[in-house]
mmCIF file of the N, C-alpha and C atoms, coordinates in Angstrom:
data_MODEL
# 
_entry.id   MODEL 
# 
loop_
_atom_site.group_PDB 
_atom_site.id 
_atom_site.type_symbol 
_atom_site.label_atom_id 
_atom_site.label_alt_id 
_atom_site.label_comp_id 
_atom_site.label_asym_id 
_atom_site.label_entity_id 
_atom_site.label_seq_id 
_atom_site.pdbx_PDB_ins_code 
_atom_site.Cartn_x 
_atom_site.Cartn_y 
_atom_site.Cartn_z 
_atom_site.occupancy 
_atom_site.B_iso_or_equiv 
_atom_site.pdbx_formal_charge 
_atom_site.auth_seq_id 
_atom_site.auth_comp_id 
_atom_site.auth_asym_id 
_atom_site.auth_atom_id 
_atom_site.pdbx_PDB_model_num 
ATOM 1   N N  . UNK A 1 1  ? 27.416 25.058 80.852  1.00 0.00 ? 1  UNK A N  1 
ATOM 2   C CA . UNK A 1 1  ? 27.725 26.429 81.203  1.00 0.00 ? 1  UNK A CA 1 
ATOM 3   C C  . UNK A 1 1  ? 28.874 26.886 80.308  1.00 0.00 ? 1  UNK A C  1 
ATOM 4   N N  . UNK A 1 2  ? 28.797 28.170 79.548  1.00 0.00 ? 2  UNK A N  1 
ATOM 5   C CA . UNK A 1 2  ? 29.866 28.430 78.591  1.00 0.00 ? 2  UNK A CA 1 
ATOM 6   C C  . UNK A 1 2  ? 30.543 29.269 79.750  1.00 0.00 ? 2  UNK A C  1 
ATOM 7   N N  . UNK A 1 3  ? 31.704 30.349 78.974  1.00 0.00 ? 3  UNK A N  1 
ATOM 8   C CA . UNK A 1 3  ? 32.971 30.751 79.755  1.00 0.00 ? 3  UNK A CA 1 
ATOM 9   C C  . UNK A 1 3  ? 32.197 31.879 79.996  1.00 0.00 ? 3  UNK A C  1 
ATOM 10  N N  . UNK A 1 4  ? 31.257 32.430 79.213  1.00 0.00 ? 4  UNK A N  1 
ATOM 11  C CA . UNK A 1 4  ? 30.374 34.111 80.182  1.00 0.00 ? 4  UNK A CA 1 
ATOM 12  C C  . UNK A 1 4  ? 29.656 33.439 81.149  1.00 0.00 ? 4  UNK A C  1 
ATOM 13  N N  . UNK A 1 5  ? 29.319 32.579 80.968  1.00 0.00 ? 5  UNK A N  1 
ATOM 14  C CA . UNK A 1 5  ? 28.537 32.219 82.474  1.00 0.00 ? 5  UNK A CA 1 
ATOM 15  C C  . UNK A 1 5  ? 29.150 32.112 83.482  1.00 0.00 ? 5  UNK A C  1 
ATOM 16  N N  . UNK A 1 6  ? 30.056 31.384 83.480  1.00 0.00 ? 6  UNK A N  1 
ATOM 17  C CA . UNK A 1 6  ? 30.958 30.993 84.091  1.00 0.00 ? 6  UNK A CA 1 
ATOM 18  C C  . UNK A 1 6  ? 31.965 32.026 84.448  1.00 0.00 ? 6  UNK A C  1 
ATOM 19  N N  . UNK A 1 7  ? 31.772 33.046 83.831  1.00 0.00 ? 7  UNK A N  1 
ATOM 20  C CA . UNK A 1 7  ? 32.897 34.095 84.781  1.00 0.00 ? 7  UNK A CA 1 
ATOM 21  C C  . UNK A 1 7  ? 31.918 35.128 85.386  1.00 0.00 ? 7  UNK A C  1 
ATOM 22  N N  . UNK A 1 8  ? 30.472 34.824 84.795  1.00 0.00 ? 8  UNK A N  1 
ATOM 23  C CA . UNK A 1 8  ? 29.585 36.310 85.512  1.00 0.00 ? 8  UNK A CA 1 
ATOM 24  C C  . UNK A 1 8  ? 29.438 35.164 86.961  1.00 0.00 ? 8  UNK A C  1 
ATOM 25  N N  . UNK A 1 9  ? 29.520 33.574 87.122  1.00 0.00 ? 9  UNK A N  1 
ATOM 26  C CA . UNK A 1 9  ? 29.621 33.518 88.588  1.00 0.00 ? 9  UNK A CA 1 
ATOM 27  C C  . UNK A 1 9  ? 30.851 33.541 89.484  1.00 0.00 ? 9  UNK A C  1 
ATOM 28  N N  . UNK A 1 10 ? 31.972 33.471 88.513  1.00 0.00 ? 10 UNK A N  1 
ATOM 29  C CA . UNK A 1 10 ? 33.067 33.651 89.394  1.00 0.00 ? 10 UNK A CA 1 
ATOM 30  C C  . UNK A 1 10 ? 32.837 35.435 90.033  1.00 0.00 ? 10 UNK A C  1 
ATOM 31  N N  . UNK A 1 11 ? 32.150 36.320 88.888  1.00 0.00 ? 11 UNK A N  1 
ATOM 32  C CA . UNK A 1 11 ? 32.021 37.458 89.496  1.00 0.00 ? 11 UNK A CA 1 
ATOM 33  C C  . UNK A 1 11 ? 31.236 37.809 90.677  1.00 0.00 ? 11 UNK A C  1 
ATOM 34  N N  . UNK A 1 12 ? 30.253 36.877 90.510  1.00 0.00 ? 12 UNK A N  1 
ATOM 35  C CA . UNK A 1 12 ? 28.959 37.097 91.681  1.00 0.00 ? 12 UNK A CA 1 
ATOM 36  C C  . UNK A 1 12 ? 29.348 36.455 92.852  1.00 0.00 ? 12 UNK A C  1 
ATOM 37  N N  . UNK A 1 13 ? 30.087 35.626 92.867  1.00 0.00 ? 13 UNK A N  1 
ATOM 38  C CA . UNK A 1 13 ? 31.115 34.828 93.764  1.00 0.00 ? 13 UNK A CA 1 
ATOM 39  C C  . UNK A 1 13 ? 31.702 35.624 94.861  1.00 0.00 ? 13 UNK A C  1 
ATOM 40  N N  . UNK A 1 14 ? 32.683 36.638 93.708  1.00 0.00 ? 14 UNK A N  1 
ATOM 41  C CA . UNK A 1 14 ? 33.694 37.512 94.607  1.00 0.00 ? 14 UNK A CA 1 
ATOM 42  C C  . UNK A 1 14 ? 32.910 38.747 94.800  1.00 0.00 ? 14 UNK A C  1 
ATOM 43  N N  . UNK A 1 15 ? 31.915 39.016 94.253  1.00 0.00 ? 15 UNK A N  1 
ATOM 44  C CA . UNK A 1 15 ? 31.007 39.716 94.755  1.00 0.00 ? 15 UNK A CA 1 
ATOM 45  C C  . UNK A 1 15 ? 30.499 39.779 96.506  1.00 0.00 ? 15 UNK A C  1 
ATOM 46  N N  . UNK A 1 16 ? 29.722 38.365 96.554  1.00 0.00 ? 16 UNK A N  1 
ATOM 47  C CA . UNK A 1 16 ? 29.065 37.952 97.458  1.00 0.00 ? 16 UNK A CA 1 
ATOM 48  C C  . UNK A 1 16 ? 30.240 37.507 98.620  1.00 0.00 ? 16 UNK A C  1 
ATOM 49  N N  . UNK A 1 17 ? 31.579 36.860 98.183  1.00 0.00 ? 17 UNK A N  1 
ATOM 50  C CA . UNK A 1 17 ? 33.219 36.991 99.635  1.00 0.00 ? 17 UNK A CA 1 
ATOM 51  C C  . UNK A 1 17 ? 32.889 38.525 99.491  1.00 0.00 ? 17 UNK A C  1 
ATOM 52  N N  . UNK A 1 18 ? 33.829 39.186 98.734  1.00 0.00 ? 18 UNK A N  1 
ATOM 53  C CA . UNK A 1 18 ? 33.395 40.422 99.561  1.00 0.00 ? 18 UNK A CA 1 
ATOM 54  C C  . UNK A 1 18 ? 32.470 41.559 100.656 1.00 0.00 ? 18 UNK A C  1 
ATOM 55  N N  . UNK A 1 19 ? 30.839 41.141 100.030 1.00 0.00 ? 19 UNK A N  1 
ATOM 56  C CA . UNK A 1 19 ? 29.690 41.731 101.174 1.00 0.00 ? 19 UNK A CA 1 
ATOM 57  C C  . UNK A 1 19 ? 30.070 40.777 101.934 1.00 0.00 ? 19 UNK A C  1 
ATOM 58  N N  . UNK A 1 20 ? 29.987 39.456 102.235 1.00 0.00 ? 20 UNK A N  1 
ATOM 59  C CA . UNK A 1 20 ? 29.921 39.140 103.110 1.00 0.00 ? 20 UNK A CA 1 
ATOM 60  C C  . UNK A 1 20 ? 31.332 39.411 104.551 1.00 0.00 ? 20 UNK A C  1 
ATOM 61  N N  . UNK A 1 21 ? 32.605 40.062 103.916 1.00 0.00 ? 21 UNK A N  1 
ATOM 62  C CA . UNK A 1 21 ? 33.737 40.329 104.547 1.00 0.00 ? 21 UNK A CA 1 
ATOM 63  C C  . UNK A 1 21 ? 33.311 41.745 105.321 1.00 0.00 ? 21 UNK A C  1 
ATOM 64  N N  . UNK A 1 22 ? 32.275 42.421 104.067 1.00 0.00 ? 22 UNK A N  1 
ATOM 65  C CA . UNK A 1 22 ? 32.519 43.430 104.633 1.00 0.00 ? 22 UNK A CA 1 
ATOM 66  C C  . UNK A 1 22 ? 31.278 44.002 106.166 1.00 0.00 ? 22 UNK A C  1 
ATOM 67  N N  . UNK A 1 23 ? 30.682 42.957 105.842 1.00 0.00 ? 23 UNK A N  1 
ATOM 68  C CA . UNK A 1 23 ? 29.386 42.769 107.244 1.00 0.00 ? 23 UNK A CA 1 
ATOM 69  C C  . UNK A 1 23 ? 29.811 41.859 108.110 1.00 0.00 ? 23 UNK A C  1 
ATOM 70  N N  . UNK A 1 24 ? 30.530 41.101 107.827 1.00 0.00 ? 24 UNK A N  1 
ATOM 71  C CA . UNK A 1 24 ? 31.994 40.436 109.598 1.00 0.00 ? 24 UNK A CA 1 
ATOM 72  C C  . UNK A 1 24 ? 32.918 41.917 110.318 1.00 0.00 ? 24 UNK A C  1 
ATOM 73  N N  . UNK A 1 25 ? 33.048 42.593 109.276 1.00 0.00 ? 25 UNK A N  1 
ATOM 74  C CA . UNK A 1 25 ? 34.288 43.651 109.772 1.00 0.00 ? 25 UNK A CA 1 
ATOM 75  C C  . UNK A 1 25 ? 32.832 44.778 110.804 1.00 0.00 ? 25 UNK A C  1 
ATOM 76  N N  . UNK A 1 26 ? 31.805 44.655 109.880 1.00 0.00 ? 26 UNK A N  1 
ATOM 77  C CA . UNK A 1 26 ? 31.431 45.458 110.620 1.00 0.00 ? 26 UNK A CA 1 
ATOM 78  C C  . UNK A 1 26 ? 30.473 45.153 112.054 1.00 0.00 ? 26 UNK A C  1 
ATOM 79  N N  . UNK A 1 27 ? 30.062 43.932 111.739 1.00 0.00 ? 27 UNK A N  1 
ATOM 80  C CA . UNK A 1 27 ? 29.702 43.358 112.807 1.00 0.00 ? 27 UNK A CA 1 
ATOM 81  C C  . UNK A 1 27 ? 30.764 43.181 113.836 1.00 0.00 ? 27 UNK A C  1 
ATOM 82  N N  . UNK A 1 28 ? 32.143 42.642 114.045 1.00 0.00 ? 28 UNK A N  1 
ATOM 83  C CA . UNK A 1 28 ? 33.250 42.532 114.735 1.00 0.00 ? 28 UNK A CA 1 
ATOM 84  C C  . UNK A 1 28 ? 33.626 43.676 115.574 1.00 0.00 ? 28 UNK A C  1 
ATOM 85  N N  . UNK A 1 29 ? 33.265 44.946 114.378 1.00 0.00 ? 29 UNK A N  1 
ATOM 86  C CA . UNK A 1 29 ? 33.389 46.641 115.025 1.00 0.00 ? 29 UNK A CA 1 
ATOM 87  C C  . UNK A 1 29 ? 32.310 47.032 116.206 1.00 0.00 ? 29 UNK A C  1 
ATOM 88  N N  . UNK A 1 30 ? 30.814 46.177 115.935 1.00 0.00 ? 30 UNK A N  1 
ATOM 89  C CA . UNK A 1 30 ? 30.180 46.685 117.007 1.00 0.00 ? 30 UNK A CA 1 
ATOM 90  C C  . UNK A 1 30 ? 30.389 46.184 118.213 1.00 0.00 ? 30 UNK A C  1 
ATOM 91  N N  . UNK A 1 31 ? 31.110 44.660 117.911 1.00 0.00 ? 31 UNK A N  1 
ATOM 92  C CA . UNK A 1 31 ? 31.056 43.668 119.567 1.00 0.00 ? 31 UNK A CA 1 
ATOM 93  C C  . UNK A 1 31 ? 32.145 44.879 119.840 1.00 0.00 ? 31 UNK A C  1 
ATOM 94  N N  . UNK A 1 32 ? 33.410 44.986 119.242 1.00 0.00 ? 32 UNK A N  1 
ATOM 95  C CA . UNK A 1 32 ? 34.490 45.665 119.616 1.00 0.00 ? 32 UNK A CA 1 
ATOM 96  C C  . UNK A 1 32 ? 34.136 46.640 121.034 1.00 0.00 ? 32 UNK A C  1 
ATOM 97  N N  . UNK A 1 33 ? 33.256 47.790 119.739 1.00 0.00 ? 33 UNK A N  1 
ATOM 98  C CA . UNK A 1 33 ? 32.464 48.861 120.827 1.00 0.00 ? 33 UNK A CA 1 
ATOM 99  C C  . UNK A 1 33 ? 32.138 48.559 121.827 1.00 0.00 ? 33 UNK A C  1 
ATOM 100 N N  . UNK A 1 34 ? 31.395 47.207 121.697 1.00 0.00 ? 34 UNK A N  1 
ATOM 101 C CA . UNK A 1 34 ? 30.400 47.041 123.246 1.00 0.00 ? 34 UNK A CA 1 
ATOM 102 C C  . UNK A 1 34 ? 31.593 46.200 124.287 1.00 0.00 ? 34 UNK A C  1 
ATOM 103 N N  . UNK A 1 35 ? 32.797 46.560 123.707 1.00 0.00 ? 35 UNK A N  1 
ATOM 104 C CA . UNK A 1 35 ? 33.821 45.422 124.528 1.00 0.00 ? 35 UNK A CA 1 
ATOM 105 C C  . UNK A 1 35 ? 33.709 44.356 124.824 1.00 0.00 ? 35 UNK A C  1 
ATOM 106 N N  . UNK A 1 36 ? 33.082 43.418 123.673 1.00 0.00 ? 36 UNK A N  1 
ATOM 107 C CA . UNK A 1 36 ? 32.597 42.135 123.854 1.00 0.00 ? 36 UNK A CA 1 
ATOM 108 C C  . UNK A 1 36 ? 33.863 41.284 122.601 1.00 0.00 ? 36 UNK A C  1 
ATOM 109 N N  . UNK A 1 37 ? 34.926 41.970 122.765 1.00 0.00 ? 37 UNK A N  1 
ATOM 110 C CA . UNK A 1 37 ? 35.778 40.972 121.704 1.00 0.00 ? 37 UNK A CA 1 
ATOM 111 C C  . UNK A 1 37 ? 36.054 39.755 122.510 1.00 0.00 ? 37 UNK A C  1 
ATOM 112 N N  . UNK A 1 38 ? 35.780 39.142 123.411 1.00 0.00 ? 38 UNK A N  1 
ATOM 113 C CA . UNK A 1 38 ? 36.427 37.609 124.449 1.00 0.00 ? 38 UNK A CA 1 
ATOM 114 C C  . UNK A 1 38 ? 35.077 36.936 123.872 1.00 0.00 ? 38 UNK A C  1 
ATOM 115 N N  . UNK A 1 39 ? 34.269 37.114 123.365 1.00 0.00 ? 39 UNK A N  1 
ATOM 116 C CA . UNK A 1 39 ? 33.094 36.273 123.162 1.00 0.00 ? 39 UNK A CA 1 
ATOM 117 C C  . UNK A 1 39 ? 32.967 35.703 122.367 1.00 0.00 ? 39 UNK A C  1 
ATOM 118 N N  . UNK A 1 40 ? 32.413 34.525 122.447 1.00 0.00 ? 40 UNK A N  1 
ATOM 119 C CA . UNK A 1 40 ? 32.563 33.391 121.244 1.00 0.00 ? 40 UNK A CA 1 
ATOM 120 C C  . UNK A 1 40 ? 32.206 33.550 119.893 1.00 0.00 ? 40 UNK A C  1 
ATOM 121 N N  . UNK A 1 41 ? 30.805 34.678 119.947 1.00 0.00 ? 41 UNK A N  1 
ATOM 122 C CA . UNK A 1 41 ? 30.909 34.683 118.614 1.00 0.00 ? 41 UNK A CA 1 
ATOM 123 C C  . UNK A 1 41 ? 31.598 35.813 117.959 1.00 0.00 ? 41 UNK A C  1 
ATOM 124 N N  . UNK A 1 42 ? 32.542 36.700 118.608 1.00 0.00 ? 42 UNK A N  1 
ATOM 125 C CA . UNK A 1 42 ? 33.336 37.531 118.280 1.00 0.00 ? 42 UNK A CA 1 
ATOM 126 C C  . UNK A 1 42 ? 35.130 36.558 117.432 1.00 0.00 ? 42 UNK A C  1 
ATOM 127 N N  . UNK A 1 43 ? 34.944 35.616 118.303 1.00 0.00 ? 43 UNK A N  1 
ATOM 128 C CA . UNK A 1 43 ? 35.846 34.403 117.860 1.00 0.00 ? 43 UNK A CA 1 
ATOM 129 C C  . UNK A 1 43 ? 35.794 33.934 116.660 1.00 0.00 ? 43 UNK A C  1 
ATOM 130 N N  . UNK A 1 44 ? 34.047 33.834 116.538 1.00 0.00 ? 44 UNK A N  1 
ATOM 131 C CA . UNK A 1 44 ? 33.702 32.951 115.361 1.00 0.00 ? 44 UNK A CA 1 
ATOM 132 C C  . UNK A 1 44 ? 33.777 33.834 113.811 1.00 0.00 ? 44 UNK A C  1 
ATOM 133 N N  . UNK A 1 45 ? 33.210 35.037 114.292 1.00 0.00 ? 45 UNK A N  1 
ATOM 134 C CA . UNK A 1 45 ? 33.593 36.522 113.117 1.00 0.00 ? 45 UNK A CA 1 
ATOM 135 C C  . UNK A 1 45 ? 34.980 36.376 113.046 1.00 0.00 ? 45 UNK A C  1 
ATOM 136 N N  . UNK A 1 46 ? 36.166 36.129 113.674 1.00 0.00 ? 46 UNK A N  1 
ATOM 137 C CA . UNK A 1 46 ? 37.179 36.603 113.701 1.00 0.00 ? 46 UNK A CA 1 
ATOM 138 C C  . UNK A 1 46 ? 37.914 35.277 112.947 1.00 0.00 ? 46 UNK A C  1 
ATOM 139 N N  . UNK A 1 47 ? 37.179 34.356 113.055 1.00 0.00 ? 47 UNK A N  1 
ATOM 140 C CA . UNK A 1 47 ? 37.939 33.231 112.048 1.00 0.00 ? 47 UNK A CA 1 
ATOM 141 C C  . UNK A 1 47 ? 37.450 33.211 110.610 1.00 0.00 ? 47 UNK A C  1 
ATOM 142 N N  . UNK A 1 48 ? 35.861 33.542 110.607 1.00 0.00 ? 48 UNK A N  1 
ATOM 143 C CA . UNK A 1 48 ? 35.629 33.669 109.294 1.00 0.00 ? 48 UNK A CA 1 
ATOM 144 C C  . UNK A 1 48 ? 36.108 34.683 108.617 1.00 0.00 ? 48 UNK A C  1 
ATOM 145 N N  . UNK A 1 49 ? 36.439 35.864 109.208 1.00 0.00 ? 49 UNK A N  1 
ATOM 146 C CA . UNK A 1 49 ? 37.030 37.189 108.367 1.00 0.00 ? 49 UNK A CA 1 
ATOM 147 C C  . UNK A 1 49 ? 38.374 36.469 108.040 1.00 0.00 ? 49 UNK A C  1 
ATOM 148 N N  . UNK A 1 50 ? 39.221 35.832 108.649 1.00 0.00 ? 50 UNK A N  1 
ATOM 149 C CA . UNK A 1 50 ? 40.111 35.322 108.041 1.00 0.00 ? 50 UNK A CA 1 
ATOM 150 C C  . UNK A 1 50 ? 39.870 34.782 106.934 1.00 0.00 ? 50 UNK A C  1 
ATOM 151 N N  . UNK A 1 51 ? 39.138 33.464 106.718 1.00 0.00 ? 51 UNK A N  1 
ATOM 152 C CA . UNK A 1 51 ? 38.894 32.621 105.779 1.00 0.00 ? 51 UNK A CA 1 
ATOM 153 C C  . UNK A 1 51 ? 38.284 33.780 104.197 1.00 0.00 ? 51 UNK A C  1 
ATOM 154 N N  . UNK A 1 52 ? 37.462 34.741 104.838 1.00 0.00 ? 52 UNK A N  1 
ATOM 155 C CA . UNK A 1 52 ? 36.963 35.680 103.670 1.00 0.00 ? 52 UNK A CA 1 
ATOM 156 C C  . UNK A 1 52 ? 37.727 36.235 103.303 1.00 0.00 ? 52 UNK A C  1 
ATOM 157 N N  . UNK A 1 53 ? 39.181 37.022 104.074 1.00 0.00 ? 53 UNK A N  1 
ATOM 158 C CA . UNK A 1 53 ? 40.622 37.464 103.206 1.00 0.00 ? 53 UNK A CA 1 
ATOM 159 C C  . UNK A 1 53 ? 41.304 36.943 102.869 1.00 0.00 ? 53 UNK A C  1 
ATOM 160 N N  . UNK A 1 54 ? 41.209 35.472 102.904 1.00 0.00 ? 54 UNK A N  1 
ATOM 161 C CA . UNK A 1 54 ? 42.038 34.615 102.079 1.00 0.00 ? 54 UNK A CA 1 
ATOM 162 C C  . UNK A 1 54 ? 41.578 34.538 100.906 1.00 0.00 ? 54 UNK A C  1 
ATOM 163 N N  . UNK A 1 55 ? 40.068 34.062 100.749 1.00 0.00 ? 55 UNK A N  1 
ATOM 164 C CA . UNK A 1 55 ? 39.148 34.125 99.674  1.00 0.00 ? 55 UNK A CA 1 
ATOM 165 C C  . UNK A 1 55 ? 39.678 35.671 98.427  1.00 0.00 ? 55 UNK A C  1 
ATOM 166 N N  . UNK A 1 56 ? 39.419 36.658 99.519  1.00 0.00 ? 56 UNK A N  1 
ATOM 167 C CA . UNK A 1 56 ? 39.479 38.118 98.660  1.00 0.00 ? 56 UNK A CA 1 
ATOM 168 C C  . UNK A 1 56 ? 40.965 37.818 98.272  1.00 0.00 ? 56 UNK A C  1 
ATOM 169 N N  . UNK A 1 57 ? 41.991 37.451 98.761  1.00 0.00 ? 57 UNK A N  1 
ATOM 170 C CA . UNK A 1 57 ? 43.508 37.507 98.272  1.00 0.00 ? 57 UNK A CA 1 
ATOM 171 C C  . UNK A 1 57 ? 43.550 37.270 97.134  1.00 0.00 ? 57 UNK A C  1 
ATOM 172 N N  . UNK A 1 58 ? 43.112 35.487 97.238  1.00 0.00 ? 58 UNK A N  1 
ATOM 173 C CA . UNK A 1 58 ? 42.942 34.758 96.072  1.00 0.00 ? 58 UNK A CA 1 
ATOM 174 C C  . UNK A 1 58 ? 42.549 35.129 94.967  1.00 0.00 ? 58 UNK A C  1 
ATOM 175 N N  . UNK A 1 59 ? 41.545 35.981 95.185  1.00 0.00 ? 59 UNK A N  1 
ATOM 176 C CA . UNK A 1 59 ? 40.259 36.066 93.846  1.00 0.00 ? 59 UNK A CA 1 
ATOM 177 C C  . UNK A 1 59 ? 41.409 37.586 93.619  1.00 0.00 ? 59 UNK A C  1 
ATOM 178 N N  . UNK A 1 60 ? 41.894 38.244 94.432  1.00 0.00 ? 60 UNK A N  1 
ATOM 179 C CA . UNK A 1 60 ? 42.556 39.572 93.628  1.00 0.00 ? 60 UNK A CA 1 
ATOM 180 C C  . UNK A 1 60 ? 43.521 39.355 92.848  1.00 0.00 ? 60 UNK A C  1 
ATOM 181 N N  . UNK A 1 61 ? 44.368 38.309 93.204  1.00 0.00 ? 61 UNK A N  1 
ATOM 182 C CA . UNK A 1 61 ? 45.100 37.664 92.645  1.00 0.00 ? 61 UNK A CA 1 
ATOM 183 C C  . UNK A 1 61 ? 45.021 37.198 91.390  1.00 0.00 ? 61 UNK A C  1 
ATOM 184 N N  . UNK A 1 62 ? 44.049 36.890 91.001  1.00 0.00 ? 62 UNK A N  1 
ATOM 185 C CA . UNK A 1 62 ? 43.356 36.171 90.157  1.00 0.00 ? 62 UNK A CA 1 
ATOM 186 C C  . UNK A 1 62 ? 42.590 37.288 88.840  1.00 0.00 ? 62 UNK A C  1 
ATOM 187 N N  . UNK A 1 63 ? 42.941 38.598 89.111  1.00 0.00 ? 63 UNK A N  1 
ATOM 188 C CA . UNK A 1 63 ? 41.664 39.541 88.749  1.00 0.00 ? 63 UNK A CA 1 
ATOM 189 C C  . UNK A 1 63 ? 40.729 39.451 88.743  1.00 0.00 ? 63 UNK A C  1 
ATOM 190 N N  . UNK A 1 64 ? 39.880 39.176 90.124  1.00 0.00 ? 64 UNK A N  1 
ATOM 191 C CA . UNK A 1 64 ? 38.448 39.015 89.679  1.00 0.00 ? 64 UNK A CA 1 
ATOM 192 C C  . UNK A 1 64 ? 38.256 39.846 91.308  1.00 0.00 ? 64 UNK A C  1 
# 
């Protein structure tokens, strides 16, 4: 793998943390609505959105 390859996947990378951050936030928004934030898998969105803004920190950090 040369260095364009290799940065069009670091791109598709932070591509793919990002959609995927941004369909936890919005999934998280509907339990919200339905007042279902005590529920486990409202828990489980709520740890991975963490782990995905750490990811996004990193990679902004990083310019990418």
């Amino acid at each position: 793998m040369d260095d364009t390859e290799r940065l069009a996947a670091y791109d598709a990378f932070a591509a793919d943390a990002r959609a995927e951050l941004a369909r936890t936030d919005e999934r998280m928004g509907e339990l919200r609505a339905a007042g279902k934030v005590k529920t486990a898998t409202y828990r489980q969105l709520f740890a991975a959105r963490l782990t995905l803004k750490e990811i996004d920190r990193r990679l902004a950090e990083h310019g990418l």
